[in-house]
N, C-alpha and C positions, 0 to 999 in steps of 0.2 A: 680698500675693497671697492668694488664698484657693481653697485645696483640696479638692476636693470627694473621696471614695472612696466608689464606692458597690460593693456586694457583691450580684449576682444568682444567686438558688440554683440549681437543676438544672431547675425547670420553668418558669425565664426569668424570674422574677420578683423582685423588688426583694426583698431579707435585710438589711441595713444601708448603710445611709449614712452619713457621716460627713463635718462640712464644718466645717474650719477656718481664720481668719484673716479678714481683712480687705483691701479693694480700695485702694491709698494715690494713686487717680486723683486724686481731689478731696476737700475739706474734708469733718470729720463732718457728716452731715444734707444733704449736697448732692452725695453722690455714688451718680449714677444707677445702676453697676455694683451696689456692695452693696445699692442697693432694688430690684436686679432677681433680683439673686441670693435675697436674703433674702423676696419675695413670693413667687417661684416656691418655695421651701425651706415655706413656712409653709403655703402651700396644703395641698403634698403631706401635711404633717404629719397639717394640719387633714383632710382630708380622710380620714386613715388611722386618724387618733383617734377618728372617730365613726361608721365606716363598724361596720358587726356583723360584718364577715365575716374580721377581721384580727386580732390582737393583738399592739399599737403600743405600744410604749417608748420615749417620748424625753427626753433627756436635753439642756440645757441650759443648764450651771451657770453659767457663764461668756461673758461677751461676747466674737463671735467664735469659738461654739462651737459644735455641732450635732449629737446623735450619734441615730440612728434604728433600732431594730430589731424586724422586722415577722417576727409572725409568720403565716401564714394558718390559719384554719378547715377543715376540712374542705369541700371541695367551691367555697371563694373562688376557685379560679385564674382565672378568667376576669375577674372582678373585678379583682383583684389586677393580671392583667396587662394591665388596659386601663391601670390606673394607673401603674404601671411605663413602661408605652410612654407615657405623656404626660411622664412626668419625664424623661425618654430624650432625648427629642423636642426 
């Protein structure tokens, strides 16, 4: 099973994520759950690593592992919360 916990601050916007575990549907490399889980997880990342208006920490170590924490800039929330509301979604 794979767990996702994500943490939204006060102004609706994404603070941490954290996704642990693996989908035991189907065989490694053939199972569509974790390639749907893990594009949607890698977008938001990607997109949050190189956006200027955030500061993103993510953590990694281990297969199966996923930890995200976002902090915003001054004056990002609009940004922040579009992105938010796509991961949501």
């Amino acid at each position: 099973m794979i767990d996702i916990r994500i943490t939204i601050d006060n102004d609706g916007n994404l603070s941490v994520l954290k996704a642990e575990g693996h989908s035991m549907l189907a065989e490694k490399g053939s199972n569509i759950v974790c390639a749907a889980v893990s594009a949607q997880l890698r977008s938001v990342v990607r997109v949050l690593e190189t956006g200027r208006e955030v500061d993103a920490r993510v953590s990694a170590d281990e297969a199966g592992f996923l930890e995200l924490i976002v902090k915003p800039e001054k004056g990002s929330n609009l940004w922040l919360t579009g992105v938010t509301d796509v991961l949501l979604a």
